[in-house]
VEXDOPA-724063 format. One record per atom (N, C-alpha, C): residue number from 1; x, y, z negated. Coordinates in steps of 0.1 Angstrom, whole numbers, m for minus. Atoms other than C-alpha are relative to their C-alpha. Layout:
{atom NUM, {X, Y, Z}}
...
***
This chain:
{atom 1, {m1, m11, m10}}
{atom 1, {m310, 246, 223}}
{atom 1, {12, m3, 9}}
{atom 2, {m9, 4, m9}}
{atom 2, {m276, 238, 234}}
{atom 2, {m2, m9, 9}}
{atom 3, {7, 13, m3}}
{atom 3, {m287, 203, 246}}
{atom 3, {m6, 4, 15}}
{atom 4, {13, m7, m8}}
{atom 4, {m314, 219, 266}}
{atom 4, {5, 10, 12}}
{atom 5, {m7, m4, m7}}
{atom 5, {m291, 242, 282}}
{atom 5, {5, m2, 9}}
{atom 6, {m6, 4, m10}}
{atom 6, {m267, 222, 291}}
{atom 6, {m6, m14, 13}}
{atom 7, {9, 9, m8}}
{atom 7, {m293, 199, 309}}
{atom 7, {m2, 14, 9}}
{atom 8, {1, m8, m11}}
{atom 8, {m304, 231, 330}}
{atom 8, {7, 5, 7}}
{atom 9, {m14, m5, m12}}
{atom 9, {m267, 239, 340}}
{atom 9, {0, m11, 8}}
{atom 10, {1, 9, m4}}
{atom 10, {m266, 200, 351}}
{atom 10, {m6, 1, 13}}
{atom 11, {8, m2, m12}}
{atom 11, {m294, 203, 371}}
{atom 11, {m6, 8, 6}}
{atom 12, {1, m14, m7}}
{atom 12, {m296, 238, 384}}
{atom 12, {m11, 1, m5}}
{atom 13, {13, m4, 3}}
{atom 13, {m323, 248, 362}}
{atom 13, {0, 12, m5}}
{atom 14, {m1, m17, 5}}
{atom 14, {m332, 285, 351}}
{atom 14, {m2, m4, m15}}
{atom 15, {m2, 1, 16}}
{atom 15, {m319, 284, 314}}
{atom 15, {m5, 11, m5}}
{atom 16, {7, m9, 3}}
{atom 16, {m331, 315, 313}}
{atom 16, {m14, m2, m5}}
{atom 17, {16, 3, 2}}
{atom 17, {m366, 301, 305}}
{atom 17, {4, m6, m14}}
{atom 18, {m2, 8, 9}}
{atom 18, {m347, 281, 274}}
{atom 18, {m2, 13, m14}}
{atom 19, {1, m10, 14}}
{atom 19, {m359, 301, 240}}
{atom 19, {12, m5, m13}}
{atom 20, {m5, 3, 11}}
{atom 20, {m335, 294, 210}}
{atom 20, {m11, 3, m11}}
{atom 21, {14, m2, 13}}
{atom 21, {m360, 287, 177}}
{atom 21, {8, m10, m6}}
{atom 22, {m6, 10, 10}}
{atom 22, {m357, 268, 141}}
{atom 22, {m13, m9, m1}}
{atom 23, {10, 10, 0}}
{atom 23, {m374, 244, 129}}
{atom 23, {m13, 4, m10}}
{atom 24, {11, m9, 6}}
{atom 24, {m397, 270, 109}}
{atom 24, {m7, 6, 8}}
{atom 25, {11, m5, m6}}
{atom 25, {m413, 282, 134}}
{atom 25, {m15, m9, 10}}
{atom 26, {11, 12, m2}}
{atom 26, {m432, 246, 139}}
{atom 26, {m9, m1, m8}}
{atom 27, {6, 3, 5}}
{atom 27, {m460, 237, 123}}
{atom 27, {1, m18, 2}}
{atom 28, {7, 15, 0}}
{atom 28, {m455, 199, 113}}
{atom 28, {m4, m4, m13}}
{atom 29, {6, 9, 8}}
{atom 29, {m470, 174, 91}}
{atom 29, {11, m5, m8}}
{atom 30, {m8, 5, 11}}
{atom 30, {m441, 158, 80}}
{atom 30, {11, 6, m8}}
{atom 31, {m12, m7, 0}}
{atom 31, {m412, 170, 64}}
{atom 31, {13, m5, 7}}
{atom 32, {m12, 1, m12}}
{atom 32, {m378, 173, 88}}
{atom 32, {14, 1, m10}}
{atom 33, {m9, m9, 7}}
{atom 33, {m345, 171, 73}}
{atom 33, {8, 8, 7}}
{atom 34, {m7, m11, m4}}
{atom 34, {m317, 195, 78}}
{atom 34, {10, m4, 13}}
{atom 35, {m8, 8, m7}}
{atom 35, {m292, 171, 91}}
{atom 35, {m5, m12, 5}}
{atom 36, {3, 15, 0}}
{atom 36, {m305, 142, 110}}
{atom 36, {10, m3, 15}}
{atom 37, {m7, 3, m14}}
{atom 37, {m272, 135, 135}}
{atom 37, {4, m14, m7}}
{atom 38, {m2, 18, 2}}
{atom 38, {m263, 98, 135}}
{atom 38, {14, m5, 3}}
{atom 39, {m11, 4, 2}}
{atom 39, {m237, 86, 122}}
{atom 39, {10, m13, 6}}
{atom 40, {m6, 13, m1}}
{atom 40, {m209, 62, 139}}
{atom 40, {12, m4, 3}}
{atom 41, {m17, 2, m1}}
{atom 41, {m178, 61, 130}}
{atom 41, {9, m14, m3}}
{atom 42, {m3, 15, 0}}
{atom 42, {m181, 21, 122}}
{atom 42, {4, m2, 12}}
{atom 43, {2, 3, m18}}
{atom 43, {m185, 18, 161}}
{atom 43, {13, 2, 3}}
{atom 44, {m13, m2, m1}}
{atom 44, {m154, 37, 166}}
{atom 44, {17, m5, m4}}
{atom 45, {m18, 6, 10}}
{atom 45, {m130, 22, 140}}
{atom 45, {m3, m12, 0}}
{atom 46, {1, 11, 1}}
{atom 46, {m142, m10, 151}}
{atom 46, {3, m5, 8}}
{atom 47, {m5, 6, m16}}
{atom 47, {m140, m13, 188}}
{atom 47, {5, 8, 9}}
{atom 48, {m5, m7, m14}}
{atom 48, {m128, 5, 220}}
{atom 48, {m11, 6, 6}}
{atom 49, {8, m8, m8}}
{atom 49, {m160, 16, 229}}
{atom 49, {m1, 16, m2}}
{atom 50, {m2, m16, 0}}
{atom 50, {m159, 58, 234}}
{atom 50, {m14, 4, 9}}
{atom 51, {10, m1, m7}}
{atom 51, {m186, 73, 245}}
{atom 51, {1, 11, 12}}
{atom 52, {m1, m9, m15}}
{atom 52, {m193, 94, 279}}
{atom 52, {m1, 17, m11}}
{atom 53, {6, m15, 5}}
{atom 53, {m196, 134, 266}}
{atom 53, {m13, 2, 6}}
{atom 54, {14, m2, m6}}
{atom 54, {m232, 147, 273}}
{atom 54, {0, 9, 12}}
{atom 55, {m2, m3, m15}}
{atom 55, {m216, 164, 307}}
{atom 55, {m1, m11, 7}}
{atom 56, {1, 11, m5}}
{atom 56, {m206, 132, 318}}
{atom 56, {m11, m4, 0}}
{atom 57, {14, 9, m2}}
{atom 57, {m237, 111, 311}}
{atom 57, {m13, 9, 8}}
{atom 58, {8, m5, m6}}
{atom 58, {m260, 142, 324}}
{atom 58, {2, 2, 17}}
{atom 59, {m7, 5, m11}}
{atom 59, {m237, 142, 356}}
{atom 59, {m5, m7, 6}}
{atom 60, {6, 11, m3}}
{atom 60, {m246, 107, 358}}
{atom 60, {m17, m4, 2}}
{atom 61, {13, 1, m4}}
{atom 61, {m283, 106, 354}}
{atom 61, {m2, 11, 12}}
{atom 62, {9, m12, m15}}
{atom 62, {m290, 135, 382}}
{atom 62, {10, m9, 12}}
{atom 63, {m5, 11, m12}}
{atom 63, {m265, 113, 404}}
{atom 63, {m9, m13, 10}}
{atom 64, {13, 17, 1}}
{atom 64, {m288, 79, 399}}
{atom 64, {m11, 7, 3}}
{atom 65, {16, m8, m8}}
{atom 65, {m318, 106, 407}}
{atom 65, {5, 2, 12}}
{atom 66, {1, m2, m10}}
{atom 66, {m307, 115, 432}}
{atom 66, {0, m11, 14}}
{atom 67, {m1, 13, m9}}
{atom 67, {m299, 81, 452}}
{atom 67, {m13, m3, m1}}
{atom 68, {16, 5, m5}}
{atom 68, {m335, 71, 446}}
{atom 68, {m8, 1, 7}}
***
């Protein structure tokens, strides 16, 4: 939900249209777990690489759209 949000502040979108829900109110086939964020704190305590925040990088993609 957040996510989704802040993609429609990015690119001027009516967030108002964005619903907050869980994941009970899907019908799927498989089972989902609870936690599935991805872990990488090897990456971190290994090298210098840092990653962009998801302002930054959504920033960036509507930028690169837009030049096209």
């Amino acid at each position: 939900f957040d996510f989704a949000v802040e993609i429609a502040k990015i690119f001027d979108l009516d967030s108002a249209l964005i619903n907050e829900t869980n994941s009970d109110e899907f019908e799927q086939k498989a089972p989902r777990p609870m936690d599935s964020s991805f872990v990488i704190d090897k990456l971190f305590n290994n090298t210098d690489w840092q990653p962009q925040t998801v302002e930054e990088a959504l920033k960036k993609l509507r930028n690169e759209m837009e030049i096209k």
